[in-house]
C-alpha positions in Angstrom: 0.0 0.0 0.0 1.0 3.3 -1.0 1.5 6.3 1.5 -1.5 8.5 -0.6 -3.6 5.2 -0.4 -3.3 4.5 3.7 -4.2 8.4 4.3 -7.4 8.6 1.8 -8.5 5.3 3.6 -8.0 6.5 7.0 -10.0 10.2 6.3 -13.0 8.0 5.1 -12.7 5.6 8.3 -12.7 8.8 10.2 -15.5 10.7 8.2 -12.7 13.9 8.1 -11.4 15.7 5.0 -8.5 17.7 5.4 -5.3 16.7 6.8 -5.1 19.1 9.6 -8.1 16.8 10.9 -6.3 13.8 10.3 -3.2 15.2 11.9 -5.4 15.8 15.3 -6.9 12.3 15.1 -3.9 10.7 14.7 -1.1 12.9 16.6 0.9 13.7 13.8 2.2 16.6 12.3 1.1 18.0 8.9 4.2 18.2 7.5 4.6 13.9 8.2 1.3 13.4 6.4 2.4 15.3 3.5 5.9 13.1 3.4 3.6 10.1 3.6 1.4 11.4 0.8 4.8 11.5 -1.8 5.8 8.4 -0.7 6.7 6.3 -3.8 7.6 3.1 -1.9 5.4 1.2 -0.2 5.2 0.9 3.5 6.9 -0.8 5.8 5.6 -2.8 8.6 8.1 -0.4 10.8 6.2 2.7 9.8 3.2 1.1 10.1 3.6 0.6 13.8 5.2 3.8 14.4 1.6 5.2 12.7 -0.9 3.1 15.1 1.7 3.7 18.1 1.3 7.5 17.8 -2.6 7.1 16.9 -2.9 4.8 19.8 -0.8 7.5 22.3 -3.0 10.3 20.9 -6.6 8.2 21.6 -5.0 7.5 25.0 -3.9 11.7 25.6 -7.8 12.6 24.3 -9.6 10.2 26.5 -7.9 11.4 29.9 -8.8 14.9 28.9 -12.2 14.2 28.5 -13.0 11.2 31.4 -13.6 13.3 33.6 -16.0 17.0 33.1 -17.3 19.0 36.3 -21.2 19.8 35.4 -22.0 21.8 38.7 -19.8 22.2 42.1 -20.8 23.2 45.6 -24.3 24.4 43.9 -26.1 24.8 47.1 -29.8 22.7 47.7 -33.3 23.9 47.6 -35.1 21.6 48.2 -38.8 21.0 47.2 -41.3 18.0 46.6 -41.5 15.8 43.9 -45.0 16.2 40.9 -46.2 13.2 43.4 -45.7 14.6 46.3 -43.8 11.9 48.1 -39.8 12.5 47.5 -37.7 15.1 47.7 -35.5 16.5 45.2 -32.7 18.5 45.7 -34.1 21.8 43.6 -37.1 22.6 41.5 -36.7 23.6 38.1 -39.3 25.7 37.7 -40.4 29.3 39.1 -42.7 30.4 41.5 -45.0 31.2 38.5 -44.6 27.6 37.1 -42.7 29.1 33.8 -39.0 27.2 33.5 -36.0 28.7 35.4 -33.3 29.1 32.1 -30.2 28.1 34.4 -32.1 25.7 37.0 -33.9 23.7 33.5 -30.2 23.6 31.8 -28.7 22.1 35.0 -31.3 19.7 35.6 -31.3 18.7 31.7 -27.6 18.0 32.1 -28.0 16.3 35.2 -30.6 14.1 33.4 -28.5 13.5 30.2 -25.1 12.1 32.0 -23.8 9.6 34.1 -21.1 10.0 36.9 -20.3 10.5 40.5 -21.7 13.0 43.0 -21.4 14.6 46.2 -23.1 15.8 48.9 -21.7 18.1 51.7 -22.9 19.4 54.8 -23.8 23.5 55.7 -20.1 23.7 56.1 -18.7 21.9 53.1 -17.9 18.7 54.5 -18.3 15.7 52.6 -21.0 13.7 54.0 -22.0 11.3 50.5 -20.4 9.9 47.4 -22.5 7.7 44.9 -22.2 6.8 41.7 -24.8 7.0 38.8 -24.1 4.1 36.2 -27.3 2.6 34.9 -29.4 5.8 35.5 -29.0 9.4 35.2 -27.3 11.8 37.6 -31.0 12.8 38.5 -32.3 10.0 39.1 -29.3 8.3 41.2 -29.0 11.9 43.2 -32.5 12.1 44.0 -32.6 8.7 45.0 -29.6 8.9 47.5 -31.3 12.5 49.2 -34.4 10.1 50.0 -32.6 8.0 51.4 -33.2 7.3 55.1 -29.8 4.7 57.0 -28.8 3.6 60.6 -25.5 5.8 60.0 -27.4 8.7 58.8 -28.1 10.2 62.7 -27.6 13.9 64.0 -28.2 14.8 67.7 -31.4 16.5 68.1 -34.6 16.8 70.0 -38.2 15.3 68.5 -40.9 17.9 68.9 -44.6 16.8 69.2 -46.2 19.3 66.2 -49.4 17.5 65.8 -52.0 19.8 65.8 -53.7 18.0 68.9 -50.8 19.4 71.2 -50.2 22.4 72.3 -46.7 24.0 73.3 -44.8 22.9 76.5 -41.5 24.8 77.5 -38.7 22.4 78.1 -38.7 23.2 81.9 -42.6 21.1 81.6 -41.8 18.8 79.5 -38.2 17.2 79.3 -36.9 16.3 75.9 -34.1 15.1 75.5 -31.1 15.1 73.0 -30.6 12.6 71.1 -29.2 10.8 68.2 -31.6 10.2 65.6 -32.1 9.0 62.2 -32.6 11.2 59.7 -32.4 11.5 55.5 -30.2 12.6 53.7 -32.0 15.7 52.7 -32.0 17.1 56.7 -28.3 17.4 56.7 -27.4 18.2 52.9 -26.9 21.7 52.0 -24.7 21.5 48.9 -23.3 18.8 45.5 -21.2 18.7 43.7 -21.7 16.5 40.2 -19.1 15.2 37.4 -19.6 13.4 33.8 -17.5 10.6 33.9 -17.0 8.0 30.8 -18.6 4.5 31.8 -15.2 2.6 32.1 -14.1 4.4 35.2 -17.3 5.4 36.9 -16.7 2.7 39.6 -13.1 3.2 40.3 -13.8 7.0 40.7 -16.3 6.3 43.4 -13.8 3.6 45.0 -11.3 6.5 45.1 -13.4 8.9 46.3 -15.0 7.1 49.5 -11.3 5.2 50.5 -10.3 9.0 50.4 -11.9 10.3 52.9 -14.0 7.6 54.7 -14.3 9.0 58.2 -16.1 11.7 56.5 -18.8 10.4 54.5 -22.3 8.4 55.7 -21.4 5.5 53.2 -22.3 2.2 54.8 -19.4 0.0 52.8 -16.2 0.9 51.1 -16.2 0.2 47.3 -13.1 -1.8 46.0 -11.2 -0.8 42.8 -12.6 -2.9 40.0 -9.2 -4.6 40.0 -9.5 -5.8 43.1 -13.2 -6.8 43.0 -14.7 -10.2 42.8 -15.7 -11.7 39.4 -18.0 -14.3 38.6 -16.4 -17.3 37.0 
């Protein structure tokens, strides 16, 4: 194969035109395709492998700058009730009015449209949750973690009696006590943080995240790296 015939073939496997595109896909220079394209001889297995070794060091350099994209950090939580009434999510996308909030709708479409890891942190920025949203949306995975209600989930407080068949007592009348109690996730989250990250390494990103800082966050187990993970068979 001739040097004209391998480039031609490789801008119609890529869908580009020009060399300058070929040059980015494949991570060499302009000048190198134009040498390739006079090329009388015909090529040898050496610059063949030179070829897919700086293609394959290019796709390697492209995929680690875009594994990993930042949609929204330290966005703070307003919460509000779900269309049914039951859940909570972590913000509303809509105005008072009911019309669509322009930056609110965009997050939350974004959020919807990606998968990845999150985080949620406490009224002073501590770390309290990482997850992981795989198989369903950020949305979806978020929202389900800031219903969720655990054993390790507890914050020292005092219950107050607010049905409407009581009427107030002053703590010096009736003792309360302080208490740990069990709450969700939603009493105690007061910010997130959310990232688009490529499938491959979703599950090793959450691994690193909660055997980062463990003592911080209301995880009940500590994920393994996917190396180090059991397989079946």
């Amino acid at each position: 194969m001739k040097g004209i015939q391998l480039i031609e073939a490789a801008k119609i496997k890529f869908g580009i035109r020009t060399d300058k595109d070929l040059s980015e896909k494949l991570g060499v220079s302009i000048p190198t395709i134009s040498l390739w394209k006079k090329q009388r001889r015909e090529i040898t297995p050496q610059q063949m492998a030179g070829l897919l070794n700086k293609a394959s060091e290019k796709a390697t350099s492209q995929a680690l700058k875009t594994a990993i994209h930042p949609i929204v950090e330290f966005f703070g939580i307003d919460r509000c009730l779900s269309r049914g009434g039951k859940n909570s999510e972590i913000f509303s996308s809509k105005k008072e009015n009911g019309d669509d909030h322009s930056y609110l709708s965009g997050l939350k479409e974004e959020l919807e449209n990606n998968n990845g890891i999150y985080i949620f942190f406490d009224s002073v920025g501590k770390a309290i949750y990482a997850g992981k949203a795989r198989k369903q949306s950020l949305w979806k995975e978020m929202n389900r973690a800031f219903n969720r209600r655990r054993d390790v989930q507890t914050i020292r407080c005092v219950k107050h009696p607010m049905d409407r068949e009581r009427i107030y007592r002053t703590s010096d009348v009736t003792h309360r006590q302080i208490v740990k109690r069990q709450k969700y996730l939603w009493h105690i989250a007061s910010y997130f943080s959310a990232y688009r990250v490529v499938e491959d390494i979703i599950d090793n990103m959450e691994a690193m995240l909660l055997r980062s800082f463990p003592n911080n966050l209301l995880n009940e187990k500590m994920e393994q790296f996917a190396s180090h993970r059991k397989t079946d068979g």
